[in-house]
C-alpha positions in Angstrom: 180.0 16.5 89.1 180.8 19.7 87.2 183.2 18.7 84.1 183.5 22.4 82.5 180.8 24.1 83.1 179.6 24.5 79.7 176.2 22.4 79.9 173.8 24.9 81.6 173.0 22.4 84.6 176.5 22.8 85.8 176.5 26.4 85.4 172.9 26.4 87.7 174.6 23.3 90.0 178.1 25.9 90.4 175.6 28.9 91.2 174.1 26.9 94.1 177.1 25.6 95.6 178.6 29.5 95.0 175.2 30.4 96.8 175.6 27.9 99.9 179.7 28.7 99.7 178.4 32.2 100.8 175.8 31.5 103.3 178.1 29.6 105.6 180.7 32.6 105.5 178.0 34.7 106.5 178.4 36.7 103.1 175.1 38.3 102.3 176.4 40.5 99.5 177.8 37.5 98.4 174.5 35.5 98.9 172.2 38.3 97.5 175.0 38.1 94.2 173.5 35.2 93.5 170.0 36.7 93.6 167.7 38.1 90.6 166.7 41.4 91.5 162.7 40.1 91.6 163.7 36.9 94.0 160.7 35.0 95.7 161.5 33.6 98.8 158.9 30.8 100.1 160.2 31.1 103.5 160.1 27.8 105.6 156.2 27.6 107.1 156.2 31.5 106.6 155.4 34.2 104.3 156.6 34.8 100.7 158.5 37.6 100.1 160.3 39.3 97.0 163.1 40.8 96.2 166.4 41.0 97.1 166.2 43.8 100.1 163.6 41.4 101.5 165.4 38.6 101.2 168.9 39.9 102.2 166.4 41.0 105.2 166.0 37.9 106.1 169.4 36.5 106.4 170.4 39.7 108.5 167.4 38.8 111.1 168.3 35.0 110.9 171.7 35.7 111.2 171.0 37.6 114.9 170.3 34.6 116.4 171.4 31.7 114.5 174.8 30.8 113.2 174.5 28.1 110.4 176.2 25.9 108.7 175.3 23.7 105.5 177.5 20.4 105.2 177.2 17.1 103.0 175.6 19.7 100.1 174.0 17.4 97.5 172.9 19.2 94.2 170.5 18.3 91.3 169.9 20.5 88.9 167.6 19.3 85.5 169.0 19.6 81.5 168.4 23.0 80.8 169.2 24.4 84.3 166.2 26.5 84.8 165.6 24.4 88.1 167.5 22.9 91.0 167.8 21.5 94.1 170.2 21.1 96.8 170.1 19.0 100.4 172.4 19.1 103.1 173.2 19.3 107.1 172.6 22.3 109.0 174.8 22.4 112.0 173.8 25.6 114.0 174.3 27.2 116.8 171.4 29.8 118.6 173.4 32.6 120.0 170.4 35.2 120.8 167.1 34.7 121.5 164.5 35.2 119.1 161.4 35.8 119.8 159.0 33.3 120.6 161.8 31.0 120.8 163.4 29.6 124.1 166.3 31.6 125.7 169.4 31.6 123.8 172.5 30.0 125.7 174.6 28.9 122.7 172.4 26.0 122.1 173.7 23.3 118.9 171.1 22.1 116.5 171.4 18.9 113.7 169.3 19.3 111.0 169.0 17.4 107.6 167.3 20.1 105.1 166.7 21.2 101.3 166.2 23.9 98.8 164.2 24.2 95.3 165.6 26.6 93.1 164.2 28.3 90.0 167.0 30.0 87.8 166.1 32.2 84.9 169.2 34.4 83.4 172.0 33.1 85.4 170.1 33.5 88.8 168.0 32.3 91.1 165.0 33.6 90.4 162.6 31.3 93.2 163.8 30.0 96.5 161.9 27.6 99.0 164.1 26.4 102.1 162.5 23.4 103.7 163.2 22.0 106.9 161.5 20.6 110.6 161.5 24.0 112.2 159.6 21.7 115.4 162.6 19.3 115.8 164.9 22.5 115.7 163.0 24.3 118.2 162.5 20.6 120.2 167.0 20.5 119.8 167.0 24.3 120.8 164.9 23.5 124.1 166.4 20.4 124.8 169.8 21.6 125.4 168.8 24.0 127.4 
């Protein structure tokens, strides 16, 4: 709960849920607002990469062939609000194929997930999405 945002763990708990508020319109200027310039991304079982180009990158290849949605968004932030984390529902659809991935026919995926935050300045500073990327590929190719 936010009272008035002037405890630095609901100013870091009000930049996530401004963060997640963007990601489900599909805002990446919005998202990457949210960003320090020097952002490291821990992407799910993948690379790290830095910075916002890279990581506004990222949501433009992700959003090619996946439409996602982040409900029931729980956040936790600590005291000082240098760190933060959030869990919620994806709800997704997979609208073109990736590759490696199984053909792409519109396919629905469920999907309880998190995120760890590091915030330094008013931004997030660290991100690390986590989530079963072999039960989303098992939903993906089950519907098929």
């Amino acid at each position: 709960m936010i009272i008035d945002g002037a405890r630095a763990a609901d100013r870091t708990s009000a930049l996530i849920l401004r963060y997640c508020t963007a990601f489900n319109r599909a805002d990446w200027d919005g998202v990457v607002d949210c960003l320090a310039e020097d952002v490291v991304h821990d992407i799910n079982q993948g690379a790290r990469e830095t910075g916002r180009a890279a990581f506004r990158a990222f949501l433009e290849r992700s959003g090619r062939s996946y439409r996602e949605e982040l409900r029931d968004i729980v956040v936790m932030s600590i005291d000082d609000g240098t760190r933060a984390a959030a869990e919620f529902t994806v709800h997704g659809t997979y609208h073109a194929t990736e590759s490696g991935m199984p053909m792409a026919r519109g396919q629905r995926y469920t999907l309880p997930a998190g995120a760890f935050f590091g915030i330094h300045q008013g931004k997030i500073a660290r991100v690390a999405h986590c989530y079963n990327l072999h039960e989303r590929t098992a939903q993906i190719t089950r519907a098929l």
